[in-house]
C-alpha positions as CSV (number, residue, x, y, z in Angstrom):
1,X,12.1,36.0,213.7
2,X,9.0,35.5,216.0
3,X,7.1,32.6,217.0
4,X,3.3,33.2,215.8
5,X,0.0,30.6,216.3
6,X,-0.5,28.4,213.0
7,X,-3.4,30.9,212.1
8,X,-1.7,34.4,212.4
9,X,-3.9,37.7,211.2
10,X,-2.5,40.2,209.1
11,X,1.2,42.4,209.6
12,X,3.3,45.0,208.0
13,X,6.4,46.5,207.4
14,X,7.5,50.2,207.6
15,X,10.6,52.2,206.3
16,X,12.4,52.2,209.8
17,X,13.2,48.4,210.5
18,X,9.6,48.4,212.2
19,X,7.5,45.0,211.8
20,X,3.9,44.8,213.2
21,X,1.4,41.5,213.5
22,X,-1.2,39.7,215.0
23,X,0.3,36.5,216.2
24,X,-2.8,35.0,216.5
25,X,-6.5,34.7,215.9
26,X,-7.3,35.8,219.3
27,X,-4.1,38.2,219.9
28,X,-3.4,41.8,220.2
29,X,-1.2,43.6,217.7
30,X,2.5,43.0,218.4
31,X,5.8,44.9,217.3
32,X,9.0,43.7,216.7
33,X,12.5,45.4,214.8
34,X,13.3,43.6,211.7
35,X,16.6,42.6,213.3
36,X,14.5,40.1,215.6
37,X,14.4,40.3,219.2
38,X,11.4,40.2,221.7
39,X,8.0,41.1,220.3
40,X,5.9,43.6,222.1
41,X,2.9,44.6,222.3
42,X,1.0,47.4,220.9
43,X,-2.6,47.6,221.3
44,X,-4.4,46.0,224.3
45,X,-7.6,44.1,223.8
46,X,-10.6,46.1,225.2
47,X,-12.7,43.7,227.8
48,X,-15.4,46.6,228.5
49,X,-16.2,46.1,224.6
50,X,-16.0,42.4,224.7
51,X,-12.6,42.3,222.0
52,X,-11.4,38.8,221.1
53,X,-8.9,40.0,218.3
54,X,-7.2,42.7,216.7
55,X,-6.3,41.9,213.1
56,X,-5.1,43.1,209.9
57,X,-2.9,45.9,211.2
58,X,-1.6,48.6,208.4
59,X,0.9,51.4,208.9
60,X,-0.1,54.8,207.9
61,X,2.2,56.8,205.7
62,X,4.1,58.6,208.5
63,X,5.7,54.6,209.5
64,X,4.6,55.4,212.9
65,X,0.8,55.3,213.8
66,X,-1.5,52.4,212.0
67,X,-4.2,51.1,211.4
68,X,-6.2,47.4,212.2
69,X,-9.5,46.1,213.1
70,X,-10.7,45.6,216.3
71,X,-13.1,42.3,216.8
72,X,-15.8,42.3,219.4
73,X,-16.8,38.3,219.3
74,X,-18.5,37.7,215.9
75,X,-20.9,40.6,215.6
76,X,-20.2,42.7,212.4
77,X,-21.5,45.9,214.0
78,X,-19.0,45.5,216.6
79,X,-15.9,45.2,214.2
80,X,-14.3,49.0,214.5
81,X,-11.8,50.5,212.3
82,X,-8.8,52.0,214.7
83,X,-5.9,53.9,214.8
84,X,-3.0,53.3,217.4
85,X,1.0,54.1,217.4
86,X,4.1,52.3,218.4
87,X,4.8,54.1,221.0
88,X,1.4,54.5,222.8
89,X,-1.5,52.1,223.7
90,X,-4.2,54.6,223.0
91,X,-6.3,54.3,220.0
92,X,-8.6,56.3,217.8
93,X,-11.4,54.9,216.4
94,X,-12.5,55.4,212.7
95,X,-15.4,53.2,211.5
96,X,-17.1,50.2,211.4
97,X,-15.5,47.6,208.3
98,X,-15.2,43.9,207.5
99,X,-11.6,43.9,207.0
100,X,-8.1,45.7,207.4
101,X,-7.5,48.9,206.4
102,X,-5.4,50.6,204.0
103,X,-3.9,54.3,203.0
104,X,-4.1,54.9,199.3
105,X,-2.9,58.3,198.0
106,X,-3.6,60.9,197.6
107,X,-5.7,60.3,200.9
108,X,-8.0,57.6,201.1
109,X,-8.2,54.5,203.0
110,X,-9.6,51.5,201.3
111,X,-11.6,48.8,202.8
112,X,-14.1,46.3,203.1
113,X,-18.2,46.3,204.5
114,X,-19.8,43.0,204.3
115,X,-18.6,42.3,200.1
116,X,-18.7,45.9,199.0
117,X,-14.8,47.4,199.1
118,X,-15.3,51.4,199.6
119,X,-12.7,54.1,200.2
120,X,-13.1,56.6,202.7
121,X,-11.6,60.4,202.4
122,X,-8.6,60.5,205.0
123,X,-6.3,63.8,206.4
124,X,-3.2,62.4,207.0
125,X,-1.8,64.6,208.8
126,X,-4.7,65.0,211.5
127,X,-5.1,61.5,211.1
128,X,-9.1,62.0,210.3
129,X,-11.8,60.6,208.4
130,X,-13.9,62.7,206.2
131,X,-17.5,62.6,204.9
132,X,-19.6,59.6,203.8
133,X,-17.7,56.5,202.5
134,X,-17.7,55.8,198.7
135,X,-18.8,52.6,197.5
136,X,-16.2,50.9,194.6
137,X,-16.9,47.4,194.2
138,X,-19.9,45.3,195.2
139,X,-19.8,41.1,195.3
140,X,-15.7,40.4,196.4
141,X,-15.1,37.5,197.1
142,X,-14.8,36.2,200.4
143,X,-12.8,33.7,201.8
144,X,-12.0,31.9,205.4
145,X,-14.7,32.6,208.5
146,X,-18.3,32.3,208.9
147,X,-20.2,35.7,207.2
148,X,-18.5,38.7,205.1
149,X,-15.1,37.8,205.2
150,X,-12.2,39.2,207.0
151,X,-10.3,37.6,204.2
152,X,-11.8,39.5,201.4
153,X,-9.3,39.9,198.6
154,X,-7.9,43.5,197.8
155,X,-4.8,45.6,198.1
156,X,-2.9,49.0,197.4
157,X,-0.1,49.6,196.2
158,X,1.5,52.5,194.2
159,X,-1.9,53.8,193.2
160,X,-3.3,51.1,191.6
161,X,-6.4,48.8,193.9
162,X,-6.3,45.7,192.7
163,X,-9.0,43.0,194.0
164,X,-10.9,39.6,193.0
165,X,-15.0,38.8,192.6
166,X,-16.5,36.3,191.9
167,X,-19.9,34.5,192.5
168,X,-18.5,32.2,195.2
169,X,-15.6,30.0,195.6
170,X,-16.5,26.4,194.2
171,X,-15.4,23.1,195.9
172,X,-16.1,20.1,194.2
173,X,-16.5,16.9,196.3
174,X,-15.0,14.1,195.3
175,X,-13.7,10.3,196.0
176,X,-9.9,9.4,196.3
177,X,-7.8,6.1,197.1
178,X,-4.9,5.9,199.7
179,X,-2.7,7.7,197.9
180,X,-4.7,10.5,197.7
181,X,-5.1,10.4,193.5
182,X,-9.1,11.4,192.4
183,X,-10.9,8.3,191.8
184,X,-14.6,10.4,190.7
185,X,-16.7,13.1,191.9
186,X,-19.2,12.4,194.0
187,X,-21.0,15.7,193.4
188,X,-21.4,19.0,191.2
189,X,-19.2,21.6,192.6
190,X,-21.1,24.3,195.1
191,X,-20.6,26.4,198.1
192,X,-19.7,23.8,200.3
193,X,-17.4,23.8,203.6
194,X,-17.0,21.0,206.5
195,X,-17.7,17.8,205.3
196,X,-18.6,15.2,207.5
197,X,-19.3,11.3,206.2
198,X,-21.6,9.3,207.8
199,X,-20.8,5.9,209.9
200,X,-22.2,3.7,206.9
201,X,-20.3,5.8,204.0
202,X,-23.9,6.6,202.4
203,X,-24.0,10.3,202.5
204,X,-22.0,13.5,203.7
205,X,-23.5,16.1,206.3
206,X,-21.7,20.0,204.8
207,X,-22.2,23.5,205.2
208,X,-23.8,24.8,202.2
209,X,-22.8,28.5,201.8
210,X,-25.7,31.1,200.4
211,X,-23.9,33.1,197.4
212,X,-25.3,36.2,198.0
213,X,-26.3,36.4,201.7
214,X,-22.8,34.4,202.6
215,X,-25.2,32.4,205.4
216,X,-24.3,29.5,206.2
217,X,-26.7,26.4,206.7
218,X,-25.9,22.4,207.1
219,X,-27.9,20.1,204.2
220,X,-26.9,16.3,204.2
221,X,-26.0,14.6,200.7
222,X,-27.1,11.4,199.8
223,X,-24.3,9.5,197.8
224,X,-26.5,7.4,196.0
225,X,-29.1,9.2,195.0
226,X,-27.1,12.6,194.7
227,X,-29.6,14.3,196.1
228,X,-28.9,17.6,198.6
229,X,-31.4,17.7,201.0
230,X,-31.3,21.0,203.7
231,X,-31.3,20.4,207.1
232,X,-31.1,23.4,209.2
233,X,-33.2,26.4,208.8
234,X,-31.5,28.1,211.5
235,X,-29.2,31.7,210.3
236,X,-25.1,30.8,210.2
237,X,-25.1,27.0,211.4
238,X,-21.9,25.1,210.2
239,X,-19.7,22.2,211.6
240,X,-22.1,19.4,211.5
241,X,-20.9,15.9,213.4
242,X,-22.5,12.6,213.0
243,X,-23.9,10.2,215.6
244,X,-22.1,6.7,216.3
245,X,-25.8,4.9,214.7
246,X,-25.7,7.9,211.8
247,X,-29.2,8.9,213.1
248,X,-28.3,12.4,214.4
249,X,-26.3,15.3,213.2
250,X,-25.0,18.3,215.4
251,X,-23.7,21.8,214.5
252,X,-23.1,24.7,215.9
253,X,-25.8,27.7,215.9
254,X,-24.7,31.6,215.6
255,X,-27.9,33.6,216.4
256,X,-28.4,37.2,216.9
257,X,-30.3,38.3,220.6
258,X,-30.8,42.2,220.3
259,X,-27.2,43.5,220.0
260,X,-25.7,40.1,221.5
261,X,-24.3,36.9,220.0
262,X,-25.7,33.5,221.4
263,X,-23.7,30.7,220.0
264,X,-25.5,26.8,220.5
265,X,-24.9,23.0,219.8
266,X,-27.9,21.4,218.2
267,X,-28.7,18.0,217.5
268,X,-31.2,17.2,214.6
269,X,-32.7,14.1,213.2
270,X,-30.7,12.8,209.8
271,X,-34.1,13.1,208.2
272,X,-34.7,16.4,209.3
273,X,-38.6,15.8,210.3
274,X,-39.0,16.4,214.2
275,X,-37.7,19.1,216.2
276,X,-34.2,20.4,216.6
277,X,-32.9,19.8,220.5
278,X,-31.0,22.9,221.8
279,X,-27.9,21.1,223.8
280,X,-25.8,23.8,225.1
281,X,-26.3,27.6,224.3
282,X,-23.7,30.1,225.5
283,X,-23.1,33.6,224.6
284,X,-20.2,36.3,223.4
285,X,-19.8,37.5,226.8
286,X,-18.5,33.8,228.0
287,X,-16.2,33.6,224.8
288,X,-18.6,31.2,223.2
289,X,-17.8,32.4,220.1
290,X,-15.1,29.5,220.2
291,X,-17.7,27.1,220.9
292,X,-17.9,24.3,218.2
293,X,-18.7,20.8,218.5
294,X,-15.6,18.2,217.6
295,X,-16.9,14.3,217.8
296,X,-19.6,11.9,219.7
297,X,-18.5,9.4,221.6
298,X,-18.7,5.4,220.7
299,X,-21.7,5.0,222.9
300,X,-23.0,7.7,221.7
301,X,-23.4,9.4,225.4
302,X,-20.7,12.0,225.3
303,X,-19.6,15.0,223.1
304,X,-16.1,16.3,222.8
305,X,-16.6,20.2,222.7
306,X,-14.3,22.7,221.2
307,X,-13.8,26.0,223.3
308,X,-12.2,28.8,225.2
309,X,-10.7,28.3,228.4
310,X,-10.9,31.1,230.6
311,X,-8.5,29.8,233.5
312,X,-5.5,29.3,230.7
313,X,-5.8,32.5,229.2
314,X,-8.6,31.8,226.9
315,X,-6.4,29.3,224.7
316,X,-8.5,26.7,222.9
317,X,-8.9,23.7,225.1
318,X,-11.3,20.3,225.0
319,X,-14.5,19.9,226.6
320,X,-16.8,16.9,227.7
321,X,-20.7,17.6,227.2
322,X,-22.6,14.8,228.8
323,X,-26.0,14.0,226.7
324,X,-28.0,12.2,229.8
325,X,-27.5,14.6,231.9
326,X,-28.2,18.2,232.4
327,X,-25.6,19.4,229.9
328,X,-23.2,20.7,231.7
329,X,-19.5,21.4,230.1
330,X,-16.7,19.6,232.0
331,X,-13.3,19.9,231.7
332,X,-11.5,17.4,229.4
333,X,-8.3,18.7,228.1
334,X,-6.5,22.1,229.2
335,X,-3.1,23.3,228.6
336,X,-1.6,26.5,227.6
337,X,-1.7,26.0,224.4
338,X,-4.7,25.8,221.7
339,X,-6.2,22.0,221.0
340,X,-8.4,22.2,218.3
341,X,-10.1,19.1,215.9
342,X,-10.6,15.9,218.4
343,X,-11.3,13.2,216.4
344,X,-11.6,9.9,218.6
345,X,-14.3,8.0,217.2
346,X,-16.3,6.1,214.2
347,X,-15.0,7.7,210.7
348,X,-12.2,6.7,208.3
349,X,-9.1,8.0,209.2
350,X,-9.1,11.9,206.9
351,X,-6.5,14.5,206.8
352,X,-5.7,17.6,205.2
353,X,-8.6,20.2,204.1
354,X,-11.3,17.6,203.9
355,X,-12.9,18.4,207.3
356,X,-10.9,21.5,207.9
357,X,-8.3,23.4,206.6
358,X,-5.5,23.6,209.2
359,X,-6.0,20.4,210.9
360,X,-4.8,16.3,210.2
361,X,-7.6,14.3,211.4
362,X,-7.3,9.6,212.7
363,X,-9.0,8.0,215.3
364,X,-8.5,4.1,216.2
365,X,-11.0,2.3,215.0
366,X,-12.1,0.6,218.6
367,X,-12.7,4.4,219.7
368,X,-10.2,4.0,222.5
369,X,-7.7,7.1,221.2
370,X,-7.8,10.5,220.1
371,X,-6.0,12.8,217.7
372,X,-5.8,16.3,217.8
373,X,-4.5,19.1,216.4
374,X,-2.2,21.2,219.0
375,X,-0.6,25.0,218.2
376,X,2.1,25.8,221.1
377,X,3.0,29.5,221.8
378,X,6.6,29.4,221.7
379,X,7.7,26.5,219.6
380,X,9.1,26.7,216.5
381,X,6.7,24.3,215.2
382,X,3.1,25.7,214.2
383,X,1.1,22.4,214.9
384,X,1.4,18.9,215.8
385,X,-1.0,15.6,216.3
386,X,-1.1,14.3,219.5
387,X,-2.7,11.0,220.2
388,X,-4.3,10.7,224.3
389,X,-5.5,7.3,225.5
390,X,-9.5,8.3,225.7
391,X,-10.8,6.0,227.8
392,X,-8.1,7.3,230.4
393,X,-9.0,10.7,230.0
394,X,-12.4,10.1,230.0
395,X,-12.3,7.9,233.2
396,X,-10.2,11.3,235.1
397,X,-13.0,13.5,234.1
398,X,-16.3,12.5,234.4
């Protein structure tokens, strides 16, 4: 009906042939007839207020204004409740939530703040908000980003709220052959996201996810003695990457400057004695929040970089970070369309949710290639793997 990015956010359907979504993670809200034809745009992402996404989009029960959250980079007091129409760009705002919104008779609207779902009195006719919110439920369960989730599991329907709590999604670690059959665990299941193996196969860098704070922070696992030792201290770091000679790790740093984001690449010692070295450090206003680190060169000299690119329309594109230099992004890999998950270098080839959920992951083993993960606006297809000749590449930008 519509071509949408691999990692779409949120639609609905009204009564009148009316279909609304968010095509992507960093889209506005788009209309199209149930019919098919062209999609259309909606809403229009506010630059004065720093908006990277509007998400989650409800209709209200006249099928023609509703609502969806607004997304100022990663800030949860900047996420804002709205209310728009399909016929005009202008927008009401409500309140501040963690998710989308929705109506629930006789007039309430239901939603989420950090893990606690509340309803909120609601004239339907004047399309208003009334008095204090009302907490329901505390502890939901969240699922998907960094933080309280945008993904936090409830719905309405026919006057009955349904939702799900728990005390944390569980993932348990384990080894498997070729084939992909479970051989043994390799550790108790926990709060674990992102893991990355070490060069010499002797322990695993993850995120470790706090159960009630839902912080994230990056410990390294070691496979033979099972023990989980922490290695950042740092609030919300996640995505760690080994060094070629497995004697540094780097992640990615989300830290909170007044009422700005400042988002960072650090590199650590394994051992986690010494100090942490602050590599790049960049903040909401520059669209950092799309800054994560991807894979270290052979020689151990070079980072591949993850981020927004401003000149193609802020689509997901490749960056080189030189480490003897003064740090300075370059260019690597643009094109309109999001490249996300470069994986030249050292590790066995991986695929599938083991270092990220939407992405397949192979590198040649001499280092000279790299795979990535690619999401096209307007193709049919949602992703692909695309292999580039890295020491080519490499040579044309630096």
């Amino acid at each position: 009906m519509a071509d949408a990015a691999e990692e779409g956010r949120g639609g609905d359907w009204n009564g009148n042939g009316d279909i609304i979504f968010a095509p992507s993670s960093s889209s506005a809200v788009f209309r199209i007839s149930a019919n098919g034809g062209s999609p259309s745009p909606v809403t229009v992402l506010d630059a004065s207020r720093g908006e990277t996404s509007h998400r989650w989009p409800h209709f209200l029960p006249d099928g023609h204004h509703f609502t969806f959250l607004a997304r100022a980079g990663v800030s949860r007091d900047a996420e804002m409740t709205c209310i728009a129409s399909l016929d005009a760009r202008e927008r009401q705002e409500l309140f501040a939530a963690s998710s989308g919104v929705e109506f629930a008779q006789p007039g309430y609207l239901a939603f989420v703040r950090g893990r606690t779902l509340f309803v909120q009195s609601f004239n339907k006719r004047k399309l208003r908000s009334a008095g204090e919110p009302i907490p329901l439920v505390d502890g939901l369960q969240p699922e998907g980003e960094e933080g309280p989730s945008y993904y936090a599991a409830f719905d309405v329907n026919g006057g009955v709220l349904a939702y799900g709590t728990t005390g944390g999604r569980q993932v348990q670690l384990a080894w498997c052959d070729r084939s992909g059959r479970k051989l043994q665990n390799a550790h108790p299941a926990g709060m674990y996201d992102e893991p990355a193996l070490s060069p010499d196969g002797s322990r695993v860098a993850l995120d470790v996810i706090a159960p009630l704070t839902l912080r994230n922070s990056v410990w390294v696992l070691d496979l033979t003695r099972g023990a989980l030792s922490r290695l950042s201290f740092e609030d919300r770091a996640v995505s760690p990457i080994w060094s070629p000679d497995g004697q540094q790790i780097v992640y990615r740093m989300v830290e909170k400057i007044g009422d700005a984001f400042e988002f960072s690449i650090i590199a650590r010692p394994r051992s986690g004695a010494g100090n942490a070295t602050t590599l790049i450090r960049q903040s909401s206003q520059e669209r950092a929040e799309t800054l994560y680190p991807d894979s270290w060169s052979p020689d151990g000299k070079i980072l591949v970089i993850e981020r927004a690119d401003p000149v193609q329309g802020n689509h997901i594109a490749l960056w080189l970070l030189p480490l003897n230099s003064d740090h300075k992004l370059q260019p690597f890999l643009s094109a309109p369309f999001n490249q996300t998950h470069a994986t030249p270098f050292h590790a066995p080839i991986q695929s599938g949710g083991l270092l990220g959920p939407h992405a397949n992951y192979g590198m040649s083993p001499n280092g000279t290639r790299i795979l990535l993960n690619v999401v096209q606006e307007g193709s049919r297809q949602p992703s692909a793997t695309v292999v580039v000749n890295w020491s080519t590449e490499l040579r044309k930008s630096i």
